[in-house]
FILO-249436 format. One record per atom (N, C-alpha, C): residue number from 1; residue in three letters; atom name; x, y, z. Coordinates in nm, 2 decimals, m for minus. Layout:
REM residues N
<pt k="NUM" r="Ala" a="CA" c1="X" c2="Y" c3="Z"/>
...
END
This chain:
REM residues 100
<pt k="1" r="Unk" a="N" c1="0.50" c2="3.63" c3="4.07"/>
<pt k="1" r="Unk" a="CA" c1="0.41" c2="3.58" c3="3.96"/>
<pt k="1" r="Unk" a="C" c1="0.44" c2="3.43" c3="3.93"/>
<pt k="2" r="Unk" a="N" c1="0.35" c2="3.36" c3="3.95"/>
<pt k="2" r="Unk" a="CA" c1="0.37" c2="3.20" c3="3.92"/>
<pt k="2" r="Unk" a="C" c1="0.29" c2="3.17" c3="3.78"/>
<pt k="3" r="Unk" a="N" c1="0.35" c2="3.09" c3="3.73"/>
<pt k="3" r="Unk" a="CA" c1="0.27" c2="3.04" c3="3.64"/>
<pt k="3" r="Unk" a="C" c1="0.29" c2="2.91" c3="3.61"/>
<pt k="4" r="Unk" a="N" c1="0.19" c2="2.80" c3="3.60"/>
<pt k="4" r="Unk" a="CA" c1="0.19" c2="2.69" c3="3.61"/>
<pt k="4" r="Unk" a="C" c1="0.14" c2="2.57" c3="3.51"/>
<pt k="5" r="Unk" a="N" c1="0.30" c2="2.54" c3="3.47"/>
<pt k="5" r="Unk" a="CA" c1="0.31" c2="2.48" c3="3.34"/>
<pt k="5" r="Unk" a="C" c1="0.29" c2="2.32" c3="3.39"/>
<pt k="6" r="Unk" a="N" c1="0.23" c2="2.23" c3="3.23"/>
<pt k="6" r="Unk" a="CA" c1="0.22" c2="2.12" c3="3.27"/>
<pt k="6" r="Unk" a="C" c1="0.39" c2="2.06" c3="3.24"/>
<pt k="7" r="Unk" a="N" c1="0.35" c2="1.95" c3="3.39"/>
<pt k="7" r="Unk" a="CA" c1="0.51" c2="1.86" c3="3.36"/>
<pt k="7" r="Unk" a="C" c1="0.53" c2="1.79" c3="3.24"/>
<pt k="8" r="Unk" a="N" c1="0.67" c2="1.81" c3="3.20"/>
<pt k="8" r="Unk" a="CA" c1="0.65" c2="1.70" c3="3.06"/>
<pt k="8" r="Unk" a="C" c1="0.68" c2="1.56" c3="3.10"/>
<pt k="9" r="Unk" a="N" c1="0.62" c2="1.45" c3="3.02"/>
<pt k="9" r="Unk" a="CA" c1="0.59" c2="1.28" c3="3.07"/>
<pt k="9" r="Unk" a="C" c1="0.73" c2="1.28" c3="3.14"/>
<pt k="10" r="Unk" a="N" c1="0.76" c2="1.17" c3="3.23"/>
<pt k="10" r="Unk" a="CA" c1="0.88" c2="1.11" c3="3.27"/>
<pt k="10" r="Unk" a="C" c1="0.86" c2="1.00" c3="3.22"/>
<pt k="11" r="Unk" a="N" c1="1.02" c2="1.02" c3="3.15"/>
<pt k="11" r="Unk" a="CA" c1="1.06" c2="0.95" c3="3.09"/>
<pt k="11" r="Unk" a="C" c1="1.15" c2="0.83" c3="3.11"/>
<pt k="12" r="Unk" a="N" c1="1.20" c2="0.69" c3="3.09"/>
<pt k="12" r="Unk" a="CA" c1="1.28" c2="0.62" c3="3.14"/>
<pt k="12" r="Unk" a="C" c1="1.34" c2="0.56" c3="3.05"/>
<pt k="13" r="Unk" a="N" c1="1.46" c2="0.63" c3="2.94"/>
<pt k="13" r="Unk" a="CA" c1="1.48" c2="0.57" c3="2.81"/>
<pt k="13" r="Unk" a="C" c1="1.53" c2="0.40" c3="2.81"/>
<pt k="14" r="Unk" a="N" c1="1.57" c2="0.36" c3="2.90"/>
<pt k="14" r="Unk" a="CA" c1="1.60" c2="0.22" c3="2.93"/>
<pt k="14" r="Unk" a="C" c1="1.47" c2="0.13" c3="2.88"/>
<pt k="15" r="Unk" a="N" c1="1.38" c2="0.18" c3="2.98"/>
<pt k="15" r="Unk" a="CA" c1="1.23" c2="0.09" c3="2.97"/>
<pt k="15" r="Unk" a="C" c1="1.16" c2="0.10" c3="2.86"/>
<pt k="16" r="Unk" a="N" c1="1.18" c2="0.23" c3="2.79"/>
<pt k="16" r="Unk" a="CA" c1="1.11" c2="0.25" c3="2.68"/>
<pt k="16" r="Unk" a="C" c1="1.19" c2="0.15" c3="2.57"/>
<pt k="17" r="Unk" a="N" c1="1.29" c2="0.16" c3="2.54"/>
<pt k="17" r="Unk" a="CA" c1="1.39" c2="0.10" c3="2.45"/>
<pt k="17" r="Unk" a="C" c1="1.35" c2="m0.04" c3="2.45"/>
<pt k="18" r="Unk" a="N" c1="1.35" c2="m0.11" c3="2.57"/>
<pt k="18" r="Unk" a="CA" c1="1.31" c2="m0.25" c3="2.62"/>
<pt k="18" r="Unk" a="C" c1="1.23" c2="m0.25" c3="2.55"/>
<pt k="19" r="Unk" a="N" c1="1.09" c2="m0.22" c3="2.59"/>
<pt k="19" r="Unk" a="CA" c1="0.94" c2="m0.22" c3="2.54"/>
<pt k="19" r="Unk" a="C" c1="0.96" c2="m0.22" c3="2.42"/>
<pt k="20" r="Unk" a="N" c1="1.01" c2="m0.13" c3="2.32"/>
<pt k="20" r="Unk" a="CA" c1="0.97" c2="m0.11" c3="2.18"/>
<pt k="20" r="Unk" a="C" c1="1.05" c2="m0.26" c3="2.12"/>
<pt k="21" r="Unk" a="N" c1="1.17" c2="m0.26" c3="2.18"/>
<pt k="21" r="Unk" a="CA" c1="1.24" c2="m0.42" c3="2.10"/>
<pt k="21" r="Unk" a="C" c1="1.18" c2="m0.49" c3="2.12"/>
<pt k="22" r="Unk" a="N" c1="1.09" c2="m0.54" c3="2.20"/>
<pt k="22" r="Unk" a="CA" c1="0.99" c2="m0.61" c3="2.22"/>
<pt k="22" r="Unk" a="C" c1="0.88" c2="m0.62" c3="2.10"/>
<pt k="23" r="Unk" a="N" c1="0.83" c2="m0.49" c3="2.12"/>
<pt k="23" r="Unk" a="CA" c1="0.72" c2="m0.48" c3="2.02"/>
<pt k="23" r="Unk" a="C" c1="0.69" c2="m0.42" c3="1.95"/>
<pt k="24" r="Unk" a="N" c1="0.82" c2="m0.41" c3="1.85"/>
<pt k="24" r="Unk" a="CA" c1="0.81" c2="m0.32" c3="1.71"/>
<pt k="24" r="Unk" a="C" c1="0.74" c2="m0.46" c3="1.63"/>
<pt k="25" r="Unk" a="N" c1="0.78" c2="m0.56" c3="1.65"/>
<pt k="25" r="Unk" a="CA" c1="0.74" c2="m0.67" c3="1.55"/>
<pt k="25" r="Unk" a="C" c1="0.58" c2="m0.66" c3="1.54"/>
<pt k="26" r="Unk" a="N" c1="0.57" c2="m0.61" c3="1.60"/>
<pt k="26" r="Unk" a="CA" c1="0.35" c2="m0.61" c3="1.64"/>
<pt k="26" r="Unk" a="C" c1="0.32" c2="m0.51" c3="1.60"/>
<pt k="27" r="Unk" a="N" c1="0.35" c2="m0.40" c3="1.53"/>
<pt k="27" r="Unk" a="CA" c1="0.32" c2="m0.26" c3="1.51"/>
<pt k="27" r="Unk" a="C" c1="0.24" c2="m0.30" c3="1.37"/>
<pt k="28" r="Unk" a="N" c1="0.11" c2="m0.19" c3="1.37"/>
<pt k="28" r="Unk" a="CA" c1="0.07" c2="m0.20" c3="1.22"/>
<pt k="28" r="Unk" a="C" c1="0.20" c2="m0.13" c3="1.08"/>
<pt k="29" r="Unk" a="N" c1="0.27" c2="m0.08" c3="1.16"/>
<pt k="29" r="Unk" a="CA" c1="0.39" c2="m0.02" c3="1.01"/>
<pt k="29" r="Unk" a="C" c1="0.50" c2="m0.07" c3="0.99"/>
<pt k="30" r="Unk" a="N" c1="0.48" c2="m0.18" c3="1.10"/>
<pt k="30" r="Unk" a="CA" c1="0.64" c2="m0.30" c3="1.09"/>
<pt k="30" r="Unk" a="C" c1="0.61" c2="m0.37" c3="0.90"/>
<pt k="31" r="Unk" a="N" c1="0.76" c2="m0.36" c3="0.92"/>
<pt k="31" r="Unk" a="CA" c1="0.80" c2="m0.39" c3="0.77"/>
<pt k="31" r="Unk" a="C" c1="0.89" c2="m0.49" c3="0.78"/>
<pt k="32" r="Unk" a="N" c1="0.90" c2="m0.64" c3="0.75"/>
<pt k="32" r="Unk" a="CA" c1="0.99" c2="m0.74" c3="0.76"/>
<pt k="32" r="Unk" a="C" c1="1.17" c2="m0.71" c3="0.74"/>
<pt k="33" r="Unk" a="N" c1="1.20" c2="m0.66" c3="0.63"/>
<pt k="33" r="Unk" a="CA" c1="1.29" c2="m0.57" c3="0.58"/>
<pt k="33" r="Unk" a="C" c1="1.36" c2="m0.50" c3="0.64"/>
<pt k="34" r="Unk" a="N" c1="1.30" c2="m0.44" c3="0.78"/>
<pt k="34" r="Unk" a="CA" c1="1.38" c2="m0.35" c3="0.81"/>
<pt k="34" r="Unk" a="C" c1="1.38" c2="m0.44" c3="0.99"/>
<pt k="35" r="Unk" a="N" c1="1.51" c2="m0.44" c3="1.05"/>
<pt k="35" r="Unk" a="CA" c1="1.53" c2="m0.45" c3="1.18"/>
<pt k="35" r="Unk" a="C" c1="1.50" c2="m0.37" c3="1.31"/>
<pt k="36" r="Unk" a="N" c1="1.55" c2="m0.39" c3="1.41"/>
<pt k="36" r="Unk" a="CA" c1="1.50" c2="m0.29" c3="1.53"/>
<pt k="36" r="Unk" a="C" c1="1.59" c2="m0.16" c3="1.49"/>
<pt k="37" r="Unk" a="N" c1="1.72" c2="m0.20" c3="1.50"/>
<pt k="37" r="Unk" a="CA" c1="1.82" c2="m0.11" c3="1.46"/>
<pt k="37" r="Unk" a="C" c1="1.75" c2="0.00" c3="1.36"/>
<pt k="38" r="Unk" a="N" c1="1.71" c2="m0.02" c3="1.27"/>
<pt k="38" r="Unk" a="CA" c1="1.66" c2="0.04" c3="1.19"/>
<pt k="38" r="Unk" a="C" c1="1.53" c2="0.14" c3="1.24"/>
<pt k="39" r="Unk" a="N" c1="1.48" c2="0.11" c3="1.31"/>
<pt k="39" r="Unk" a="CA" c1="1.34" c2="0.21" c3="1.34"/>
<pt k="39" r="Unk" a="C" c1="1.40" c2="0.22" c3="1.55"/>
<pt k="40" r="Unk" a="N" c1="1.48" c2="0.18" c3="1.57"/>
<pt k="40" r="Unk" a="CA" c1="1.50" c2="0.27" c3="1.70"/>
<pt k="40" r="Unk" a="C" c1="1.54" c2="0.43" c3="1.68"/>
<pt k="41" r="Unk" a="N" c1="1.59" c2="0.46" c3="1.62"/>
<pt k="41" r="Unk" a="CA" c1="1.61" c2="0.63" c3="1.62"/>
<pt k="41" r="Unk" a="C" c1="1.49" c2="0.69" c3="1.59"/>
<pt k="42" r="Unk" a="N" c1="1.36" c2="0.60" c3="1.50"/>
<pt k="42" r="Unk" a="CA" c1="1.20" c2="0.65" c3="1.51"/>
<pt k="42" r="Unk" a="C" c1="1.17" c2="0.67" c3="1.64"/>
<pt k="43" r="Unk" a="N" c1="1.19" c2="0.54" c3="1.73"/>
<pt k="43" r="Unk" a="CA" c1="1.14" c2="0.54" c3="1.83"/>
<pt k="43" r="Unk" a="C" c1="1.20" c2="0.68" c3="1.95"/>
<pt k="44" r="Unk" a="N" c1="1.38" c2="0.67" c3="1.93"/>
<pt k="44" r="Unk" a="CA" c1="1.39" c2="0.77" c3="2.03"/>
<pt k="44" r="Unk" a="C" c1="1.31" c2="0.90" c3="2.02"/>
<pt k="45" r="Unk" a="N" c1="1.32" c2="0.91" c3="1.91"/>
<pt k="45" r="Unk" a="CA" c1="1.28" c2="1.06" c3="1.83"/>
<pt k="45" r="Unk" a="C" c1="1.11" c2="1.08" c3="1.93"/>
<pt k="46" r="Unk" a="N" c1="1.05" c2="0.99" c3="1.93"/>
<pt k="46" r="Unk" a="CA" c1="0.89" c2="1.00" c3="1.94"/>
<pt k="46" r="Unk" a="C" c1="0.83" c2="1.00" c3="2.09"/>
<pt k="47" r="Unk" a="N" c1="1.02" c2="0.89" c3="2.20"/>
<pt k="47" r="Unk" a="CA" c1="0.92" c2="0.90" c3="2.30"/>
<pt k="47" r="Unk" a="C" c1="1.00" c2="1.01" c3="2.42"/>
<pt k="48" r="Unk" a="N" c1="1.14" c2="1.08" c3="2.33"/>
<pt k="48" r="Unk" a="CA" c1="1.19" c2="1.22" c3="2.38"/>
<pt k="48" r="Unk" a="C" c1="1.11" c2="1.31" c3="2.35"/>
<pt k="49" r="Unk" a="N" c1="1.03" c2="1.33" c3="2.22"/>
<pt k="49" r="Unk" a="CA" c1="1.03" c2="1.40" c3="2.22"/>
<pt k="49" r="Unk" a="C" c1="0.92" c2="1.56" c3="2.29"/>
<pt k="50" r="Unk" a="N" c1="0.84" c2="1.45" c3="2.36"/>
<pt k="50" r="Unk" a="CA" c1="0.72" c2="1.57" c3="2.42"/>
<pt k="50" r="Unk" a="C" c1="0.80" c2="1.63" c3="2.58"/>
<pt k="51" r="Unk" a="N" c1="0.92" c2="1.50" c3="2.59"/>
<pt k="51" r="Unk" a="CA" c1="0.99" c2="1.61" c3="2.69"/>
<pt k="51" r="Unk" a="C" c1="1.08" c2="1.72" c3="2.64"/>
<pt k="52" r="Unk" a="N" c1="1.13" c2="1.71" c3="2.50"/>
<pt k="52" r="Unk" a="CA" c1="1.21" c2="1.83" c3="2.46"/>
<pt k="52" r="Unk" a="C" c1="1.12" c2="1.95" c3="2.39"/>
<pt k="53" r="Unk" a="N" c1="1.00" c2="1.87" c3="2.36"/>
<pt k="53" r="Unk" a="CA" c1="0.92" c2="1.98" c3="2.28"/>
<pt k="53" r="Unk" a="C" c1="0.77" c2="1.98" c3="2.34"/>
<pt k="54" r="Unk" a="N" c1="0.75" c2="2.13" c3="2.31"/>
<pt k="54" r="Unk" a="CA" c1="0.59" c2="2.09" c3="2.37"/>
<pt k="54" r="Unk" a="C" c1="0.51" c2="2.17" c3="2.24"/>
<pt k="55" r="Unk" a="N" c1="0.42" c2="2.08" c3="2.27"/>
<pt k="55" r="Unk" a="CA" c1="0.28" c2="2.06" c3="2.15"/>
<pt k="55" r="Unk" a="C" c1="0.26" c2="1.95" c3="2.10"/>
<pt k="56" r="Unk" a="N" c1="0.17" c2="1.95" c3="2.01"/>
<pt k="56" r="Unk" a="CA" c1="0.12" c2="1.82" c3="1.93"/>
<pt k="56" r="Unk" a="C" c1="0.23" c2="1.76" c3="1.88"/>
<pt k="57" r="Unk" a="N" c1="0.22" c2="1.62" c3="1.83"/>
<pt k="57" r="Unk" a="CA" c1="0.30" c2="1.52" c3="1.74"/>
<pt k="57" r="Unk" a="C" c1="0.26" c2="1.64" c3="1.58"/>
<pt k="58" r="Unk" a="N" c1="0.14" c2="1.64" c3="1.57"/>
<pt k="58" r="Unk" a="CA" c1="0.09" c2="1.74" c3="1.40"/>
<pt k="58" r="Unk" a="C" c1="0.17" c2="1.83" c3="1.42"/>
<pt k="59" r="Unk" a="N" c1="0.17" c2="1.91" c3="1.52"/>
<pt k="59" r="Unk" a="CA" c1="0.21" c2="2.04" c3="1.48"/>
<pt k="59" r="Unk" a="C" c1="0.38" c2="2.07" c3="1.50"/>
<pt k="60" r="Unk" a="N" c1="0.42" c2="1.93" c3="1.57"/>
<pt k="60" r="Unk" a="CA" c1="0.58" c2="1.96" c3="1.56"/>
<pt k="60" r="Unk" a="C" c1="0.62" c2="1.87" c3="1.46"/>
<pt k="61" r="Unk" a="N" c1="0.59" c2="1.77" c3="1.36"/>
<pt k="61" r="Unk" a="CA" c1="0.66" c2="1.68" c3="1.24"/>
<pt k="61" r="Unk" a="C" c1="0.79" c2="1.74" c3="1.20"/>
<pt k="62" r="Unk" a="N" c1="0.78" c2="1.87" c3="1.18"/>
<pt k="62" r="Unk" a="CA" c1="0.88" c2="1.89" c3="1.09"/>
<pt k="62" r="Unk" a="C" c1="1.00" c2="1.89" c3="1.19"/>
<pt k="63" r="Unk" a="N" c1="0.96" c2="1.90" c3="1.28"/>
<pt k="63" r="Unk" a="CA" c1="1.10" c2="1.98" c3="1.39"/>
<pt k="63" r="Unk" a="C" c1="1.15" c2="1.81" c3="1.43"/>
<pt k="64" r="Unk" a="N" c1="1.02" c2="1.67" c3="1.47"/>
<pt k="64" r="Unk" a="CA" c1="1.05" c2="1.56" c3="1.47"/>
<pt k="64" r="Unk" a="C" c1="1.11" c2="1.50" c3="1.35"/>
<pt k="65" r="Unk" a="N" c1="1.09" c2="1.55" c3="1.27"/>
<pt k="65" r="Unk" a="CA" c1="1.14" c2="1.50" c3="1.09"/>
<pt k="65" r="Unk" a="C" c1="1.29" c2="1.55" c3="1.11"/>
<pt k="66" r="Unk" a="N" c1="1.32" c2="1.69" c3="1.17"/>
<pt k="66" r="Unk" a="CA" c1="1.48" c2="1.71" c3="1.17"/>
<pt k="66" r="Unk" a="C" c1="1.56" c2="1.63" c3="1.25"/>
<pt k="67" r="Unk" a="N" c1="1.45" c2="1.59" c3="1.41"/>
<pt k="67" r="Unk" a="CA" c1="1.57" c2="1.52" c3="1.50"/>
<pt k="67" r="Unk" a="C" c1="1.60" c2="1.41" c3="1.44"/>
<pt k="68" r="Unk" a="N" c1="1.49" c2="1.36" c3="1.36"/>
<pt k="68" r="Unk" a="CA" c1="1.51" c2="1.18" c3="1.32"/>
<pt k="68" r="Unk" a="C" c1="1.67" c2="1.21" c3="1.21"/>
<pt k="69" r="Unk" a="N" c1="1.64" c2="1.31" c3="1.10"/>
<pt k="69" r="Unk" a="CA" c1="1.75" c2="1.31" c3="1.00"/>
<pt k="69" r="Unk" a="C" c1="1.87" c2="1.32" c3="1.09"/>
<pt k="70" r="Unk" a="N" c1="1.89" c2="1.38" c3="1.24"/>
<pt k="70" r="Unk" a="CA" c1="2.00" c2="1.44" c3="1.29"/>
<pt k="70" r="Unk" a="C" c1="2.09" c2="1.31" c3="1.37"/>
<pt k="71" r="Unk" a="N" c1="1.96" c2="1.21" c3="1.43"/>
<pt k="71" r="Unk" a="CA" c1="2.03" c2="1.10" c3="1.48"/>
<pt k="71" r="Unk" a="C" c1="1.99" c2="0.96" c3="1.43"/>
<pt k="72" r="Unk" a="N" c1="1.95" c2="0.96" c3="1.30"/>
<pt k="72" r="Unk" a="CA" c1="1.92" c2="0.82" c3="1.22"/>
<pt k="72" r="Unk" a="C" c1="2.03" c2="0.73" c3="1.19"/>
<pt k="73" r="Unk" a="N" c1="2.16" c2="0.75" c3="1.25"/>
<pt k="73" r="Unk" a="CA" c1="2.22" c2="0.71" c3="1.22"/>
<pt k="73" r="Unk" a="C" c1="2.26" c2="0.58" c3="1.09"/>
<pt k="74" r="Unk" a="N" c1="2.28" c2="0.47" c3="1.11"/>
<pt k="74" r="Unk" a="CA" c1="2.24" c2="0.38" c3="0.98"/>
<pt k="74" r="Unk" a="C" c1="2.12" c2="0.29" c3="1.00"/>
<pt k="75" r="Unk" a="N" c1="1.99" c2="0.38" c3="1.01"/>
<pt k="75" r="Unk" a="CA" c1="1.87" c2="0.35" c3="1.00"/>
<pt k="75" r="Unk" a="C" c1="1.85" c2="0.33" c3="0.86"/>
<pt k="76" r="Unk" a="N" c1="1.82" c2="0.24" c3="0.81"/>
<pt k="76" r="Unk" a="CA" c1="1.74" c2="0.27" c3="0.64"/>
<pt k="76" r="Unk" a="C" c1="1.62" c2="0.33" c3="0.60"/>
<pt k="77" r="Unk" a="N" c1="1.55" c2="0.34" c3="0.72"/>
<pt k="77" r="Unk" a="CA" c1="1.41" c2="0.42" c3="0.71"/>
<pt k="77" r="Unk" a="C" c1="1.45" c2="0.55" c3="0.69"/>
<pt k="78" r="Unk" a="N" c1="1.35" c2="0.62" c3="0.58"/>
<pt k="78" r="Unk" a="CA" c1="1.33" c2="0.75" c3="0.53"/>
<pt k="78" r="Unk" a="C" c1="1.22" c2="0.82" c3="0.60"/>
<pt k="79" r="Unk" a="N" c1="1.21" c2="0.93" c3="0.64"/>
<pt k="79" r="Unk" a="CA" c1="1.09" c2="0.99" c3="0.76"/>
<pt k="79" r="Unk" a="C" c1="0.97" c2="0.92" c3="0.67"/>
<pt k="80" r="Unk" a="N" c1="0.93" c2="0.91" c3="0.64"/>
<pt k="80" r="Unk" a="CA" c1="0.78" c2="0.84" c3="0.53"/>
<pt k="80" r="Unk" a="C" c1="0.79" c2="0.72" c3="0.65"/>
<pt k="81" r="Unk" a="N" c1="0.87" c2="0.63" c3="0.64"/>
<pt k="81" r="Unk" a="CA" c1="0.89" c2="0.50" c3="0.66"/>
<pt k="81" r="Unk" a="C" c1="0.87" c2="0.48" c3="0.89"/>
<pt k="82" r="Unk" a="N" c1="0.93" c2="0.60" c3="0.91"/>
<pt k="82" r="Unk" a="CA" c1="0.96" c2="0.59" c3="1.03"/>
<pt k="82" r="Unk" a="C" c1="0.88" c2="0.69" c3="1.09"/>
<pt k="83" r="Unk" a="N" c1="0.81" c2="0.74" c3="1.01"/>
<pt k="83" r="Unk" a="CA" c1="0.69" c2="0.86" c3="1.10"/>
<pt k="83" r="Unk" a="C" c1="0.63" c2="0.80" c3="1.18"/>
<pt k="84" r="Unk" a="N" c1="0.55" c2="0.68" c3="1.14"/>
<pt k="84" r="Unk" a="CA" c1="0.44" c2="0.61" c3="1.26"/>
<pt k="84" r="Unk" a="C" c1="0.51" c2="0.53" c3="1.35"/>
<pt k="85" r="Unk" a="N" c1="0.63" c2="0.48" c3="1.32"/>
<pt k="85" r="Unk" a="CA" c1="0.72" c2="0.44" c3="1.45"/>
<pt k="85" r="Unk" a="C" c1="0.71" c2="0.58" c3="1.53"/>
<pt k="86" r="Unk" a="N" c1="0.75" c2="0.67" c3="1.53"/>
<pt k="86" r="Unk" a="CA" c1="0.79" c2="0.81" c3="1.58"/>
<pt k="86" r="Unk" a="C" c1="0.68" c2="0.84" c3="1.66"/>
<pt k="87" r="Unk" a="N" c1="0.52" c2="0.81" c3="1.59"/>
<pt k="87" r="Unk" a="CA" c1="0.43" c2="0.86" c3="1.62"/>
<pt k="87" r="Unk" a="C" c1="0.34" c2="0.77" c3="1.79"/>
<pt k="88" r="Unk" a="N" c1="0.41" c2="0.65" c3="1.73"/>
<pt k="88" r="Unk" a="CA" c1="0.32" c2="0.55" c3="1.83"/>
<pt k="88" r="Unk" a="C" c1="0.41" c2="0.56" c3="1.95"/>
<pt k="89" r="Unk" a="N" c1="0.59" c2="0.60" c3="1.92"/>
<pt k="89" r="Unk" a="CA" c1="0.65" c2="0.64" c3="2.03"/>
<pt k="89" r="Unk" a="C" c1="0.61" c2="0.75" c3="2.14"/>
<pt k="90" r="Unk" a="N" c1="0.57" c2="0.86" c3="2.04"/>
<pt k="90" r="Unk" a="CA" c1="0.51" c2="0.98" c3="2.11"/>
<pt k="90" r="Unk" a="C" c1="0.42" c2="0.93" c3="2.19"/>
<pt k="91" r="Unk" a="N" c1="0.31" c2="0.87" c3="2.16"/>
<pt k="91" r="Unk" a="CA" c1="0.17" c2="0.88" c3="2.19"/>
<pt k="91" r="Unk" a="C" c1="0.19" c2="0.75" c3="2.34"/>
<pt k="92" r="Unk" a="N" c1="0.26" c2="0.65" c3="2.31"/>
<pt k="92" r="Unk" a="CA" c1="0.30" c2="0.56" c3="2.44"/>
<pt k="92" r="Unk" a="C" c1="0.35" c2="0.68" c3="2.56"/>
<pt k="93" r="Unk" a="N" c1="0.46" c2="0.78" c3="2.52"/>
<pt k="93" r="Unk" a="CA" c1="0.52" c2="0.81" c3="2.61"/>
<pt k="93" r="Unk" a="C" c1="0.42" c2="0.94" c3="2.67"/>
<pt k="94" r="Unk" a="N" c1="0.31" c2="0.96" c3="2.63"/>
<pt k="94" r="Unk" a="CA" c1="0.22" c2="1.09" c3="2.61"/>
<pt k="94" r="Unk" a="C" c1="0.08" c2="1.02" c3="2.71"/>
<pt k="95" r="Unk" a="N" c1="0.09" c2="0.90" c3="2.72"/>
<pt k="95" r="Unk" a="CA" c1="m0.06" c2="0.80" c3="2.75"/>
<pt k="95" r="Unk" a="C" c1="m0.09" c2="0.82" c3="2.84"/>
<pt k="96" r="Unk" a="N" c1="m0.18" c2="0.86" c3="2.94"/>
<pt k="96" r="Unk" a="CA" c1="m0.24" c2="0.92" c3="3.03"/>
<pt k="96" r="Unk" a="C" c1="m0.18" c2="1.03" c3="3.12"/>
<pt k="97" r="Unk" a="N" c1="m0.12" c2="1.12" c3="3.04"/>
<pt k="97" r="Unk" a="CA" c1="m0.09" c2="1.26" c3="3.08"/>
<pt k="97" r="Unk" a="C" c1="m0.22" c2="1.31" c3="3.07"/>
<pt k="98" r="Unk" a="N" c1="m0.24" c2="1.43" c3="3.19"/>
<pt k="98" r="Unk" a="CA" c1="m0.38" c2="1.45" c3="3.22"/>
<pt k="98" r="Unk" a="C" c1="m0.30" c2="1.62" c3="3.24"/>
<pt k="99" r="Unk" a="N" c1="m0.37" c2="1.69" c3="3.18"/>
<pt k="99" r="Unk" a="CA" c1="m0.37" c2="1.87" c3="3.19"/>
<pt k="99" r="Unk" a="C" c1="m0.42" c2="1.91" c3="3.36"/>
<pt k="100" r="Unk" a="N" c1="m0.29" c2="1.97" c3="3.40"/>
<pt k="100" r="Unk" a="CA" c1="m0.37" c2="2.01" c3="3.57"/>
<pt k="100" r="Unk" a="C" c1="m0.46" c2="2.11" c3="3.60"/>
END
């Protein structure tokens, strides 16, 4: 009995990391105030996470809201602050995944 799941995105956390320090400054929820340092643990959180979890960005928040609390290390952002970093991580690392 086979059953045939979709692959989750590949991931390349080096390239991703690059890219976001790049261009968190250009994000509509960049906040002057706060540094890269500070919204990278959004970012890991968002673009790990559809390979550790499968479902929607909606329907897993909370479970994304715990990994952020678990490795936010001395981030100042509060999940409010670092959701749509989280979110725009997901959805880059999610971008033309196609259902087989």
């Amino acid at each position: 009995m086979t059953t045939e799941l979709a692959a989750p995105p590949a991931i390349n956390p080096t390239a991703e990391e690059a890219y976001w320090r790049e261009a968190f400054r250009s994000e509509p929820y960049y906040r002057s105030e706060f540094t890269y340092e500070d919204y990278s643990p959004a970012y890991r959180v968002g673009y790990t996470g559809p390979v550790r979890r499968n479902g929607e960005f909606e329907q897993l928040e909370g479970e994304l809201k715990s990994d952020f609390d678990r490795v936010r290390g001395k981030s100042r952002l509060r999940w409010e602050e670092a959701r749509e970093a989280t979110r725009a991580a997901w959805r880059r690392a999610t971008r033309g995944e196609h259902p087989h």
